[in-house]
C-alpha positions, -999 to 999 in steps of 0.1 A, spaced: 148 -114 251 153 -85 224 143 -109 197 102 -114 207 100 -79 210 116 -73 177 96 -96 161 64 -80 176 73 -44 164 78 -62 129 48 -82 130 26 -45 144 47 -25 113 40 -53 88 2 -53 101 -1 -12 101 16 -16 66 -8 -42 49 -35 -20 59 -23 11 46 -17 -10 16 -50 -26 14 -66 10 19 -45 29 -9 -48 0 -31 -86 4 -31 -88 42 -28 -61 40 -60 -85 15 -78 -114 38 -69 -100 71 -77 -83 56 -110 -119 40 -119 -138 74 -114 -108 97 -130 -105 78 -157 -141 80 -167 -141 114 -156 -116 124 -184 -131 101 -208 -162 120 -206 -144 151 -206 -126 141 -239 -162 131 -251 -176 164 -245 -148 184 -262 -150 161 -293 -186 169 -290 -177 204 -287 -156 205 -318 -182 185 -340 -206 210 -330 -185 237 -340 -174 221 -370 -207 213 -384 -217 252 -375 -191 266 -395 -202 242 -427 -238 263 -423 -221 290 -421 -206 289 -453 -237 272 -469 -254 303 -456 -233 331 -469 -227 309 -503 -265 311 -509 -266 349 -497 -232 364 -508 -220 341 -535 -247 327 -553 -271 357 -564 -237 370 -582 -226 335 -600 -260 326 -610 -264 343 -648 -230 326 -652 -244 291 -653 -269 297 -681 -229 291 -703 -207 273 -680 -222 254 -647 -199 267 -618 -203 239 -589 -190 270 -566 -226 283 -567 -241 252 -549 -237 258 -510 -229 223 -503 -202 223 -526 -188 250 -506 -192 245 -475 -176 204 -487 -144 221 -502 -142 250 -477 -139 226 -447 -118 200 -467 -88 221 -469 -85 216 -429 -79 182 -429 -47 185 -444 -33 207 -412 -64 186 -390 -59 149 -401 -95 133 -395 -118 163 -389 -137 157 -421 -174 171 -434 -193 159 -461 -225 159 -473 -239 125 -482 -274 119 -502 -291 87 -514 -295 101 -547 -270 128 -553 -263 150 -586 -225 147 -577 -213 113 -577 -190 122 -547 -217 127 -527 -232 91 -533 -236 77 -493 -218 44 -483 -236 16 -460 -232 30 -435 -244 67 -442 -275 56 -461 -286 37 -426 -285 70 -410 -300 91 -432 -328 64 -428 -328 72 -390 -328 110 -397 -357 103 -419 -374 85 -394 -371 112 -367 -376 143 -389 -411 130 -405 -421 122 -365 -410 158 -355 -406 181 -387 -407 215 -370 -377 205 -344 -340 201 -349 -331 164 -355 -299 154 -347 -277 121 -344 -245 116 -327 -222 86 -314 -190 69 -325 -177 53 -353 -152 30 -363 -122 10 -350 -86 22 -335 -65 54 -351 -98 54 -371 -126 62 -346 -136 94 -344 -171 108 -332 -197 123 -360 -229 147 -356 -253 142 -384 -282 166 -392 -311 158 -421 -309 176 -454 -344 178 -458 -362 201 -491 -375 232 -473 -369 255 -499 -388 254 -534 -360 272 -551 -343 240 -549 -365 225 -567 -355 243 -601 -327 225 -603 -334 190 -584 -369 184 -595 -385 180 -628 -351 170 -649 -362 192 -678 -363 223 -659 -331 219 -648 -302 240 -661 -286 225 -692 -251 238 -679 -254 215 -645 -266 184 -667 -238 190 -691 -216 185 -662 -233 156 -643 -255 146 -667 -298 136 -659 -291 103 -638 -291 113 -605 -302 143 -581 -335 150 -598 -370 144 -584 -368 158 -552 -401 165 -533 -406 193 -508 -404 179 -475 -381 149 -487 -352 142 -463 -324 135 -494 -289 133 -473 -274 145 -445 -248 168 -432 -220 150 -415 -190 158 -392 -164 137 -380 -140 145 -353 -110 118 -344 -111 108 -312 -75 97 -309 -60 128 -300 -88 134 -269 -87 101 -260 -43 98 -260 -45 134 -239 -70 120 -213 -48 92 -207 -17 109 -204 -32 133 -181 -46 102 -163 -14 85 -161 5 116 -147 -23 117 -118 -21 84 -109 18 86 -109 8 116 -84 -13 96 -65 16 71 -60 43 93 -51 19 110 -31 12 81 -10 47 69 -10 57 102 7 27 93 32 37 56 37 72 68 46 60 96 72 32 68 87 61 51 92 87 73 105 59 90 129 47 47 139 83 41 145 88 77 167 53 74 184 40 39 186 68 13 180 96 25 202 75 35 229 61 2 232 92 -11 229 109 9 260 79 -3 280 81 -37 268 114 -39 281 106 -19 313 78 -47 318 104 -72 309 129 -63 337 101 -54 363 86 -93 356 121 -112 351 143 -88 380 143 -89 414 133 -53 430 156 -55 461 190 -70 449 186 -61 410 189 -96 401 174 -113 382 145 -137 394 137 -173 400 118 -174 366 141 -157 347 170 -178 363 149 -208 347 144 -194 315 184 -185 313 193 -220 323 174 -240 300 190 -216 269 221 -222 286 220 -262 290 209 -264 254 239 -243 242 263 -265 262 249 -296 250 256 -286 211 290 -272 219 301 -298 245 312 -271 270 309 -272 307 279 -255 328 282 -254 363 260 -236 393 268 -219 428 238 -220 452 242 -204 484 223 -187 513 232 -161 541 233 -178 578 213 -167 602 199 -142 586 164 -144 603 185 -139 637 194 -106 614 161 -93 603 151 -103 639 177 -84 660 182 -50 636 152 -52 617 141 -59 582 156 -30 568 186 -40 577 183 -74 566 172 -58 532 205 -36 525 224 -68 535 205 -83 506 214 -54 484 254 -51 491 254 -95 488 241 -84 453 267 -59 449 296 -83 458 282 -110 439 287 -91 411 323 -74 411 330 -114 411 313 -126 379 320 -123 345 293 -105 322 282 -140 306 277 -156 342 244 -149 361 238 -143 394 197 -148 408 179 -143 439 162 -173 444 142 -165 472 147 -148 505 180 -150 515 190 -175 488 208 -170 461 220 -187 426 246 -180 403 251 -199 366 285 -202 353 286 -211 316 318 -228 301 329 -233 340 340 -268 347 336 -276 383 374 -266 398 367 -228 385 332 -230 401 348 -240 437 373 -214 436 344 -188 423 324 -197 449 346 -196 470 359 -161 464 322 -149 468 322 -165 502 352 -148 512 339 -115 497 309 -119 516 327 -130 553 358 -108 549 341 -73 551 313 -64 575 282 -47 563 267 -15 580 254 -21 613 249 -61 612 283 -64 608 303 -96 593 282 -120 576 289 -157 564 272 -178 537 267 -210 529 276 -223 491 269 -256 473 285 -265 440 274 -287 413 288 -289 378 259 -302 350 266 -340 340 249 -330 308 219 -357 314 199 -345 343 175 -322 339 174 -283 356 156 -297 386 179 -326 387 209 -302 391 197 -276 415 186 -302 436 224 -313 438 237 -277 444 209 -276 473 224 -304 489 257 -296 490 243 -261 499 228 -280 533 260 -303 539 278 -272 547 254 -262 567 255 -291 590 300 -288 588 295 -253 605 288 -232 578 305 -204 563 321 -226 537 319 -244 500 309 -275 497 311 -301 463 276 -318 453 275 -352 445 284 -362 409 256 -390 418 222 -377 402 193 -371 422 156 -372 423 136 -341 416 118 -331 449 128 -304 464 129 -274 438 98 -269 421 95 -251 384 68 -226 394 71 -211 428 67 -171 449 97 -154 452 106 -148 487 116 -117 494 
């Protein structure tokens, strides 16, 4: 009977475990989901960070070119143009020199029509200085800005672009009427490009880029090594859920299973086991001798007179009579034999792998045990035994009903002794399956 009860604390920790699965499975999925977003963003917003920074810096220097550098190169140019002057060119070679110990941080200033070829804008940058354009003629007096994404892979990294837009007529001296300009500057890049400008006139844009690789590879490493948390966190928790089901659910329920096992299959009085459990026991037992070929044989027997006992020194009298039968009964068998209480003062005992010549002389050293030493008060007490050894054919009915009546034919020789059934098979009538048990 240990395996059902096994199987049902397996099948409750298998149960209890599939949840806790299914729960940190989702929870995992959900935290994972939201984490991973979460650090995205968070890369996001420092790329955003260093773009702003970056394309701070590059007005910056634009700034103190034009007020620290410029007012002192200027009468140079009227001999030899020096690019160092303009603060684009500056602020373009300044940041330049950080790529080399930043790979991909890059700034540039790009224009449609550009004195310096370098400058020229691809596709790509001419479409957003169309859309910087755009914004800064709907809204000239605020700060237009565009940000997102661009390109594939290694390659992607995040830009901010702001409009270079002619706000200052000084700039016109040398990017407006061609002639005016200084002959030094179209020595060097000649009269084909950079030249009528108009104030107001968004010509180019500033542009930072910022790779997002680096960001991006730290937000999943950090995500990785929180999800490995998670897991080893809820490893630690499936084991303790465990250990603590096992201590406080499982074995408990266990103990009382078998506590309501033995209180449903064992006979409160004698300790026996019961008429059901006497059933169950012999059905496993005929279906084990019938593979294996092995002899089965059973003893049924019943106190006399015990109703003149119960009547004369009262039931509790007749009840420790019961209990010491129970007691001799078992010094006698072996610990793969079983002894029942049938019902009142009826008893049964199975004998596996017991032709019927061992039964007999079992039997009858139960009946001597019984008859040879006198119980408490009552005195010496006989029994009455019938023997039947299983023709492998009949059924458990079939056989019982053959140890009863031998049982009776030694009642009607006098009792007090062990009598042989029938090798002759019988009807099934007198020993139900269900049935009380008498007490």
């Amino acid at each position: 009977m240990s395996h059902p009860r096994s199987a049902r604390g397996v099948l409750l920790r298998l149960k209890f475990n599939l949840v806790l699965l299914a729960i940190f499975v989702l929870s995992l999925a959900g935290a994972g989901v939201y984490y991973y977003r979460f650090l995205e963003q968070g890369a996001f917003g420092d790329v955003r960070h260093d773009s702003q920074v970056m394309m701070e810096t590059a007005l910056a220097i634009r700034s103190y070119t034009t007020d620290q550098i410029k007012p002192h190169l200027d009468p140079l140019n009227a001999d030899r143009f020096l690019p160092q002057t303009v603060p684009a060119f500056a602020a373009v070679e300044t940041l330049r020199r950080l790529s080399g110990r930043y790979p991909g941080f890059e700034y540039r200033e790009a224009a449609l029509d550009p004195t310096n070829p370098r400058d020229r804008a691809t596709t790509w940058e001419a479409g957003l200085i169309e859309q910087l354009a755009t914004a800064q003629a709907k809204a000239p007096r605020d700060e237009v800005e565009l940000s997102g994404v661009h390109g594939t892979g290694v390659a992607r990294a995040m830009y901010v672009a702001r409009p270079i837009t002619i706000s200052d007529p000084s700039c016109l001296s040398c990017h407006g009427d061609p002639a005016l300009a200084p002959p030094s500057m179209q020595k060097v890049y000649g009269r084909n490009g950079g030249y009528g400008w108009q104030m107001g006139q968004t010509i180019g844009m500033q542009i930072v880029k910022v790779p997002m690789l680096y960001p991006l590879e730290k937000a999943r490493s950090t995500f990785y090594s929180f999800m490995l948390s998670l897991v080893a966190v809820f490893g630690l928790m499936f084991l303790g859920l465990n250990l603590a089901l096992s201590a406080m659910v499982i074995e408990p329920m266990a103990r009382l299973n078998r506590r309501l096992e033995e209180l449903a299959t064992t006979d409160f009085l004698t300790d026996l086991v019961n008429r059901r459990r006497f059933f169950e026991r012999l059905a496993a037992e005929m279906a084990d001798a019938r593979v294996h070929g092995t002899s089965l044989s059973v003893v049924m027997f019943d106190l006399d007179f015990f109703k003149r006992i119960n009547d004369t020194f009262g039931h509790d009298s007749g009840d420790r009579v019961l209990k010491h039968t129970a007691v001799r009964i078992r010094e006698l068998l072996r610990s793969s034999d079983c002894a029942a209480r049938f019902g009142g003062e009826e008893f049964m005992i199975l004998l596996r792998e017991t032709p019927i010549d061992a039964a007999m002389a079992l039997a009858e050293a139960v009946r001597a045990k019984i008859a040879d030493a006198p119980f408490e008060v009552v005195g010496t007490v006989s029994a009455s035994f019938g023997v039947a050894e299983w023709n492998h054919d009949e059924d458990a009915h079939a056989l019982i009903n053959r140890a009863d009546r031998a049982l009776y034919q030694a009642k009607d020789r006098g009792r007090n002794r062990v009598v042989r059934a029938s090798d002759a098979p019988v009807q099934r009538v007198l020993v139900p399956m269900e049935g009380s048990e008498g007490i």
